[in-house]
N, CA, C and O atoms as CSV, one atom per row, in Angstrom:
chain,resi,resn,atom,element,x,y,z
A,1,UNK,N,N,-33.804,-30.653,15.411
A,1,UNK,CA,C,-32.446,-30.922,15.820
A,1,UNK,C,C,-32.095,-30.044,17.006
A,1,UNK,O,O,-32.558,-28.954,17.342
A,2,UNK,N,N,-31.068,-30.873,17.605
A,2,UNK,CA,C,-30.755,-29.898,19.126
A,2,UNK,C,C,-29.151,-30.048,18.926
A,2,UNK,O,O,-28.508,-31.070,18.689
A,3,UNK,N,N,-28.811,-29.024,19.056
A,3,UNK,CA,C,-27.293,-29.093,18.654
A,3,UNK,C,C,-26.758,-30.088,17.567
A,3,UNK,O,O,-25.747,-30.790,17.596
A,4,UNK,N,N,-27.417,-29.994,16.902
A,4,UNK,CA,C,-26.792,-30.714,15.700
A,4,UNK,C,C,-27.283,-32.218,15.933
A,4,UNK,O,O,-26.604,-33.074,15.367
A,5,UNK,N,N,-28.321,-32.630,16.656
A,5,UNK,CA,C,-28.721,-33.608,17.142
A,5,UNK,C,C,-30.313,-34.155,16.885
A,5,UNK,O,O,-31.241,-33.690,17.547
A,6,UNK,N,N,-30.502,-35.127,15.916
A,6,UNK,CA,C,-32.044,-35.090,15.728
A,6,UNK,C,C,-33.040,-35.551,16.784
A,6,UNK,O,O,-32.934,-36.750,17.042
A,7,UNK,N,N,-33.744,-35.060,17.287
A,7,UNK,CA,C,-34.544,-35.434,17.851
A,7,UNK,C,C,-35.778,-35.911,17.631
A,7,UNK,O,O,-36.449,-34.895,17.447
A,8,UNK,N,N,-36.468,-36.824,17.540
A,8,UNK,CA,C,-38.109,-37.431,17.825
A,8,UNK,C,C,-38.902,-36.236,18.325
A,8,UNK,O,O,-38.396,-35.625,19.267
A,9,UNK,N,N,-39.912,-35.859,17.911
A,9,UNK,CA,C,-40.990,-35.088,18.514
A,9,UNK,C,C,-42.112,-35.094,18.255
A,9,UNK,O,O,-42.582,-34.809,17.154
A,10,UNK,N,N,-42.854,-35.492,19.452
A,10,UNK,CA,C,-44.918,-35.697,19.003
A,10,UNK,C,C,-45.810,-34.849,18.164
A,10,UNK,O,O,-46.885,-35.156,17.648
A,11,UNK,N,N,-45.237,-33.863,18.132
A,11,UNK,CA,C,-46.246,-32.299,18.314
A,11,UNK,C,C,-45.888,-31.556,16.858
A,11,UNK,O,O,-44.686,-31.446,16.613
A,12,UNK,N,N,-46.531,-31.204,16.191
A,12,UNK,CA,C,-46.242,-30.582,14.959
A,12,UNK,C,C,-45.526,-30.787,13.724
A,12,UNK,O,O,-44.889,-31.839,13.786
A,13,UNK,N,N,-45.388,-30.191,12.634
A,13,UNK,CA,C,-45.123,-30.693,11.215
A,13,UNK,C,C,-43.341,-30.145,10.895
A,13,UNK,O,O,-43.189,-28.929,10.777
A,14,UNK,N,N,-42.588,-30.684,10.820
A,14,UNK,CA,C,-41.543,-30.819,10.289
A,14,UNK,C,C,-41.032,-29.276,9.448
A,14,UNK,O,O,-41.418,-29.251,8.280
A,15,UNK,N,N,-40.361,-28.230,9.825
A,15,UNK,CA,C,-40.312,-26.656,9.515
A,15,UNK,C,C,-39.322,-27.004,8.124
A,15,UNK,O,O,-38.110,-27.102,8.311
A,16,UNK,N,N,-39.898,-27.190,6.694
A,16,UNK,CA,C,-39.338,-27.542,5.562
A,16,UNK,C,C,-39.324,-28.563,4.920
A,16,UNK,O,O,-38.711,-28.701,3.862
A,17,UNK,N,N,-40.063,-29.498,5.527
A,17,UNK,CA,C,-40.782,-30.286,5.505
A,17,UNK,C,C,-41.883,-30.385,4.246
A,17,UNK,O,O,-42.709,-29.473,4.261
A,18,UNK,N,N,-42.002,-31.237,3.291
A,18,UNK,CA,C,-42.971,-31.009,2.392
A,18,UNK,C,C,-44.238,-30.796,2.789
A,18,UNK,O,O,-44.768,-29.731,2.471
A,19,UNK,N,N,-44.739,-31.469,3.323
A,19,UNK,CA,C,-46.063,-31.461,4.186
A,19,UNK,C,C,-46.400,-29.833,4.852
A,19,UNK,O,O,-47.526,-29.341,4.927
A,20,UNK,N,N,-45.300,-29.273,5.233
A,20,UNK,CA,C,-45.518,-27.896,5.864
A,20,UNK,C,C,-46.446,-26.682,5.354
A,20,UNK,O,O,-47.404,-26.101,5.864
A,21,UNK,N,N,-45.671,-26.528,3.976
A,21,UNK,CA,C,-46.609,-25.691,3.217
A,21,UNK,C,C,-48.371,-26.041,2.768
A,21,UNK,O,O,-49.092,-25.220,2.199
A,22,UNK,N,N,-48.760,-27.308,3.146
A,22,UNK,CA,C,-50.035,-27.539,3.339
A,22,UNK,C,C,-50.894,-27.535,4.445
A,22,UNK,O,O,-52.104,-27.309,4.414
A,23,UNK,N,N,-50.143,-27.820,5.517
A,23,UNK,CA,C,-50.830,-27.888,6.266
A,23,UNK,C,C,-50.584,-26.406,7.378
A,23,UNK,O,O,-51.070,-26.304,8.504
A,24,UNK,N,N,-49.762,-25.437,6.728
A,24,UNK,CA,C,-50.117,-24.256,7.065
A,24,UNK,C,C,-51.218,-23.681,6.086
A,24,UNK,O,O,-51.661,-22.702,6.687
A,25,UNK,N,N,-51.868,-23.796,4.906
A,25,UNK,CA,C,-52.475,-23.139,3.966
A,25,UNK,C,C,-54.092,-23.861,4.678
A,25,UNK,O,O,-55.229,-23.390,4.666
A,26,UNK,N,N,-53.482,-25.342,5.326
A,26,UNK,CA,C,-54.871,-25.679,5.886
A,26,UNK,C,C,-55.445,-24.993,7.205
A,26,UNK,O,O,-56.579,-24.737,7.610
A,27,UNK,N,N,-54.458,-24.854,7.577
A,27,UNK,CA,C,-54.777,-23.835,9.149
A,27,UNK,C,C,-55.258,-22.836,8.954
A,27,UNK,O,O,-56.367,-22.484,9.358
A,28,UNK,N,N,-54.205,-21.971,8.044
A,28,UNK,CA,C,-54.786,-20.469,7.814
A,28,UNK,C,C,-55.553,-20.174,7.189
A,28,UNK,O,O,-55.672,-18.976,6.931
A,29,UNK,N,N,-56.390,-21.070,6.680
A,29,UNK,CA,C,-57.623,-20.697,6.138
A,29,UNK,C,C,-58.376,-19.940,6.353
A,29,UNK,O,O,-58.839,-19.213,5.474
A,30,UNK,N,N,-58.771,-19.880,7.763
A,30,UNK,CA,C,-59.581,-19.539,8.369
A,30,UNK,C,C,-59.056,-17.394,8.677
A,30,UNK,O,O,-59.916,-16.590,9.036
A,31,UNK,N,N,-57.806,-17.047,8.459
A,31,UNK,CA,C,-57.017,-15.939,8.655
A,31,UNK,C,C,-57.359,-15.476,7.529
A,31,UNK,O,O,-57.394,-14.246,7.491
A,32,UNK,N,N,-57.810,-16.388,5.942
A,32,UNK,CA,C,-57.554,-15.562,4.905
A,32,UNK,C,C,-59.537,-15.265,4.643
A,32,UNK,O,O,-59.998,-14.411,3.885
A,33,UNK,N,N,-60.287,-16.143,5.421
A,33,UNK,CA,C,-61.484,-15.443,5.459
A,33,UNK,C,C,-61.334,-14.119,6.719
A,33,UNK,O,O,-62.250,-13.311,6.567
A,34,UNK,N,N,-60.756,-13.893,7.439
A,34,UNK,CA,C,-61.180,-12.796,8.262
A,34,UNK,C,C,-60.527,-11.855,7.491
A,34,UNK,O,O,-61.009,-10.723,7.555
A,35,UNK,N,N,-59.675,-11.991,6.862
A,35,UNK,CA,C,-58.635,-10.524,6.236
A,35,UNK,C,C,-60.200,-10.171,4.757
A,35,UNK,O,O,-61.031,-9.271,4.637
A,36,UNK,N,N,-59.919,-11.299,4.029
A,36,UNK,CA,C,-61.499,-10.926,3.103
A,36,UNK,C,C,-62.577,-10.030,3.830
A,36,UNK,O,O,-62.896,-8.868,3.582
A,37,UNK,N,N,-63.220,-11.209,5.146
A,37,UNK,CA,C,-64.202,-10.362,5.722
A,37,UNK,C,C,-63.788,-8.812,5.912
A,37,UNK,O,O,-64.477,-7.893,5.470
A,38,UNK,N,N,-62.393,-8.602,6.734
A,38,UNK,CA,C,-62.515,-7.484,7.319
A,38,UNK,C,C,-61.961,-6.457,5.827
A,38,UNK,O,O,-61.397,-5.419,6.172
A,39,UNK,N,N,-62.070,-6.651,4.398
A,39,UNK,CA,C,-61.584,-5.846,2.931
A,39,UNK,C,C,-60.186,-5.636,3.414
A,39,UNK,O,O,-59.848,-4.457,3.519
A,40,UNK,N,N,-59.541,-6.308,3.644
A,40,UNK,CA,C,-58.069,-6.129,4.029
A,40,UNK,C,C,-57.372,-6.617,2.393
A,40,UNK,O,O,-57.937,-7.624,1.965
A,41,UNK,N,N,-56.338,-6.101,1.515
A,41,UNK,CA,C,-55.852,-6.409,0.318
A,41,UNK,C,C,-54.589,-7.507,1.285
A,41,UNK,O,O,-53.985,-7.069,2.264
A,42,UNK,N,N,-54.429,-8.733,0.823
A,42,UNK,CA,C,-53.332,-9.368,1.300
A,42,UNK,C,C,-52.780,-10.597,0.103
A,42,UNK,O,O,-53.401,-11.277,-0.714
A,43,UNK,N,N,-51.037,-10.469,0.524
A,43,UNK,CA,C,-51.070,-11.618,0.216
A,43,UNK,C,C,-50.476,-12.720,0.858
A,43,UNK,O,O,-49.567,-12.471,1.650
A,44,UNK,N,N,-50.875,-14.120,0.639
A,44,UNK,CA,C,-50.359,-15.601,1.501
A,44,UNK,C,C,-49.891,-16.489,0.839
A,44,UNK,O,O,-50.367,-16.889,-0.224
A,45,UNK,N,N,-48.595,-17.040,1.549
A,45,UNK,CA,C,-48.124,-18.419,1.158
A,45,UNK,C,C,-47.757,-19.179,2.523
A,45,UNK,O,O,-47.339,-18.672,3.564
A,46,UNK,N,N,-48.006,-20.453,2.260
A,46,UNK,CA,C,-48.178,-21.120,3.693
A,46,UNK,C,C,-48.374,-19.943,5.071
A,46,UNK,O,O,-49.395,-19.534,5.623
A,47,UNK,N,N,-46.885,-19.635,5.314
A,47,UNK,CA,C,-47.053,-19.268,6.899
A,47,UNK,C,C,-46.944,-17.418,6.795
A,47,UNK,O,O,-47.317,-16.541,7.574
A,48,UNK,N,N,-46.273,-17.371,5.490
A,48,UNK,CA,C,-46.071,-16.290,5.400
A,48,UNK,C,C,-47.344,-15.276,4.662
A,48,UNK,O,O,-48.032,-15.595,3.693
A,49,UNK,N,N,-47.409,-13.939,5.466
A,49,UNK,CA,C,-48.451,-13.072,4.671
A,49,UNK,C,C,-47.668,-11.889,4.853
A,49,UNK,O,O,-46.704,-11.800,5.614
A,50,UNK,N,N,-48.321,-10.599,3.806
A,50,UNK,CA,C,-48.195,-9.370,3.768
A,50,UNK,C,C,-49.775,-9.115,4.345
A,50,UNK,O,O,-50.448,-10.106,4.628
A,51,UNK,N,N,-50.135,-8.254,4.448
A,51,UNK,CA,C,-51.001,-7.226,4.529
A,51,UNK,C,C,-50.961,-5.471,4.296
A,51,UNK,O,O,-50.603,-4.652,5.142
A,52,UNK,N,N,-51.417,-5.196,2.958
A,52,UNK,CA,C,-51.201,-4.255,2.405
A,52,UNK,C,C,-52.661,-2.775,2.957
A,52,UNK,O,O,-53.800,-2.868,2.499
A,53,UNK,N,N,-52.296,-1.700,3.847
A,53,UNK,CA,C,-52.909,-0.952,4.220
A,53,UNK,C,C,-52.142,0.453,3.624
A,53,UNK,O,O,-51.145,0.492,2.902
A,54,UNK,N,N,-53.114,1.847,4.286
A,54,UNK,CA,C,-52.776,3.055,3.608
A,54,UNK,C,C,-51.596,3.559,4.646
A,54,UNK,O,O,-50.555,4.000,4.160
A,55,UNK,N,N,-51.717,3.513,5.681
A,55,UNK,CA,C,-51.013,4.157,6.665
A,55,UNK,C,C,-49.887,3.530,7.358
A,55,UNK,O,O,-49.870,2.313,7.177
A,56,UNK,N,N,-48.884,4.002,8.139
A,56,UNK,CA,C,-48.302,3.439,9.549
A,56,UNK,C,C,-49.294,2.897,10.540
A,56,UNK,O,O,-49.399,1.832,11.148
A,57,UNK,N,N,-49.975,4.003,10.484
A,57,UNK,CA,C,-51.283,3.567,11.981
A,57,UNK,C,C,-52.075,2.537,11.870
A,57,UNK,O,O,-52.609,1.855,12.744
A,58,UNK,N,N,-52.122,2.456,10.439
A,58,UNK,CA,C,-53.316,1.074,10.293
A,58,UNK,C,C,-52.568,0.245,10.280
A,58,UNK,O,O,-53.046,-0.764,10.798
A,59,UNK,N,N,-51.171,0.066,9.804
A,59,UNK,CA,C,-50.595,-1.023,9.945
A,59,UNK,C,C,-50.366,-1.482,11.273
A,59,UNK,O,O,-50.642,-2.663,11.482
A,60,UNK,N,N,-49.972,-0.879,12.106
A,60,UNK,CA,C,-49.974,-1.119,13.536
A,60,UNK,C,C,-51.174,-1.471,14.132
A,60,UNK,O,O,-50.876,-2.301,14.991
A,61,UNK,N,N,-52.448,-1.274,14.139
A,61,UNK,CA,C,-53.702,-1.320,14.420
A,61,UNK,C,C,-54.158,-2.896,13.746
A,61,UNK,O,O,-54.857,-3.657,14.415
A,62,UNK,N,N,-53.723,-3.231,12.501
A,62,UNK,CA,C,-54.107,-4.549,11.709
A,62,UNK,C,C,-52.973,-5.634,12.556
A,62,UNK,O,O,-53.386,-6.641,13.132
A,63,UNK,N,N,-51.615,-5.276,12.526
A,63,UNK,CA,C,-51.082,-6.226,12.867
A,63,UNK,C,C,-51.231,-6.588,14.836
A,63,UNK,O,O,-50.660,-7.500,15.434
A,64,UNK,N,N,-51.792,-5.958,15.193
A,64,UNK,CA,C,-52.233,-6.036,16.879
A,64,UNK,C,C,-53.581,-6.778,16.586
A,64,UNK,O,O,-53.960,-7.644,17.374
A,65,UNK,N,N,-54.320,-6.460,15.466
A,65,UNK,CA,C,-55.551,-7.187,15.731
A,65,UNK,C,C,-55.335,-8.326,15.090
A,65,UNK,O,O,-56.022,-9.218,15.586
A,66,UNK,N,N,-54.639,-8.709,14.150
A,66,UNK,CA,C,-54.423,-9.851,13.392
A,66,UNK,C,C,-53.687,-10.676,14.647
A,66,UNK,O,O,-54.252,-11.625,15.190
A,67,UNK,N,N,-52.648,-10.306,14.960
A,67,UNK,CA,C,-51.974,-11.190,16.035
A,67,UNK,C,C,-52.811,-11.983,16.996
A,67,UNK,O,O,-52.881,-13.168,17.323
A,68,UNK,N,N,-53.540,-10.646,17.385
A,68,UNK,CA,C,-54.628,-11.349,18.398
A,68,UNK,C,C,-55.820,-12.283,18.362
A,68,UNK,O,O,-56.367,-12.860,19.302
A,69,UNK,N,N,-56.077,-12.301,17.178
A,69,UNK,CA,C,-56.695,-13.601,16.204
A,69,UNK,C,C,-56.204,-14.614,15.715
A,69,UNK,O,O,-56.914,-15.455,15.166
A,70,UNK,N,N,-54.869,-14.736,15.821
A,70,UNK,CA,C,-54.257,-15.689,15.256
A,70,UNK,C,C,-54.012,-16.830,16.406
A,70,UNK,O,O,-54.134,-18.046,16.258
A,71,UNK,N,N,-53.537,-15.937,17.894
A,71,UNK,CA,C,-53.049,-16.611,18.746
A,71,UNK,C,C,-54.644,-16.809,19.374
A,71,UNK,O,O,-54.631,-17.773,20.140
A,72,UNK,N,N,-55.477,-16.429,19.316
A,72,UNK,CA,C,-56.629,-16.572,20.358
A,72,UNK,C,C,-57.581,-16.967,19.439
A,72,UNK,O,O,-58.404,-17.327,20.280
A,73,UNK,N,N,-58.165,-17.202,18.320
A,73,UNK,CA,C,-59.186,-17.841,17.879
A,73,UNK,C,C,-58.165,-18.889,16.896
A,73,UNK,O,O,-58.991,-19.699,16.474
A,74,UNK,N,N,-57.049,-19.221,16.419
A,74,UNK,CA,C,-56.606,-19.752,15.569
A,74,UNK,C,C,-55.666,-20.555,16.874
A,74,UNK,O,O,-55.542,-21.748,16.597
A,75,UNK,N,N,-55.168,-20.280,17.856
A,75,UNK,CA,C,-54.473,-20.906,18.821
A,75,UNK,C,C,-53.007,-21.595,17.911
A,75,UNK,O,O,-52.558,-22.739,17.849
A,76,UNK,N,N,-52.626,-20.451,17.367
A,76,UNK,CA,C,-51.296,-20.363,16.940
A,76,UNK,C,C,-50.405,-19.586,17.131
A,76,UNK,O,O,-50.871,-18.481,17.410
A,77,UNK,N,N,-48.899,-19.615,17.118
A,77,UNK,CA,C,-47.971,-18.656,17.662
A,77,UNK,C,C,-47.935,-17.988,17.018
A,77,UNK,O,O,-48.079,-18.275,15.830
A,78,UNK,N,N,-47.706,-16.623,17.465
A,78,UNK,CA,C,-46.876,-15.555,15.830
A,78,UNK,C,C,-45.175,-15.470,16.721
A,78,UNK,O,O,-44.869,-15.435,17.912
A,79,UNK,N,N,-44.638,-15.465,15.861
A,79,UNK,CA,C,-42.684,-14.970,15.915
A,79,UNK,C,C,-42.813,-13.629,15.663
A,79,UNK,O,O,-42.717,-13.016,14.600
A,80,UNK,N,N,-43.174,-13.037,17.406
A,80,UNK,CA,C,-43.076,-11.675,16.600
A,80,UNK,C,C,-41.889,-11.111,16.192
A,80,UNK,O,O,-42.001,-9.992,15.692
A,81,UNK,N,N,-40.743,-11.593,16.268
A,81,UNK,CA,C,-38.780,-11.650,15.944
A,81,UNK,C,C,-39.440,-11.043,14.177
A,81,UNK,O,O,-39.168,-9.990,13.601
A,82,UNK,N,N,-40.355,-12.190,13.719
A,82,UNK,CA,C,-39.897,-11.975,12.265
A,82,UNK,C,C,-41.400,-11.054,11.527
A,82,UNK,O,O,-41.769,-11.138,10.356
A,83,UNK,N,N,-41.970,-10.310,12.509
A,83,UNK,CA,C,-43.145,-9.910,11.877
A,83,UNK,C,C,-42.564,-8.219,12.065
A,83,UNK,O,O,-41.842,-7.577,12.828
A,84,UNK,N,N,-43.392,-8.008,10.847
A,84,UNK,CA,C,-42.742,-6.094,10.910
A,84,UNK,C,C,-43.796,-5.192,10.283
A,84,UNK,O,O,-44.335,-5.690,9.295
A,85,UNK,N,N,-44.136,-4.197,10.571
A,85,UNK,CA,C,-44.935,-3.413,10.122
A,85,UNK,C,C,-43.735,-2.641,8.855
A,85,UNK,O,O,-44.118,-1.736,8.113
């Protein structure tokens, strides 16, 4: 919607949308083998994750490298508005 106005759009899945929560769990698949690979403790639902580390520093260090995997081998956005260490 655009001002209160629905719009038609080609490109992506409907944000609340039933379909959403699947076909983010299908995307990120691939995020919840690298957090495994890399022994990262996490948890996921559709779009949303925690990632549970010991420090400030690692958290900052995971979420720079996670980002950068997400947008560059997963070719997805992160909101960094709503992401927080």
């Amino acid at each position: 919607m655009i001002n209160g106005v629905f719009m038609n759009t080609e490109e992506g899945a409907p944000q609340g949308g039933p379909l959403s929560p699947l076909l983010s769990n299908v995307m990120l698949n691939e995020l919840d083998v690298e957090l495994t690979k890399r022994g990262l403790n996490f948890c996921r639902y559709a779009d949303d994750a925690n990632i549970y580390v010991k420090s400030e520093k690692s958290a900052n260090r995971v979420m720079k490298s996670i980002t950068r995997f997400i947008e560059e081998k997963l070719k997805l956005k992160v909101n960094k508005e709503k992401c927080t260490v």
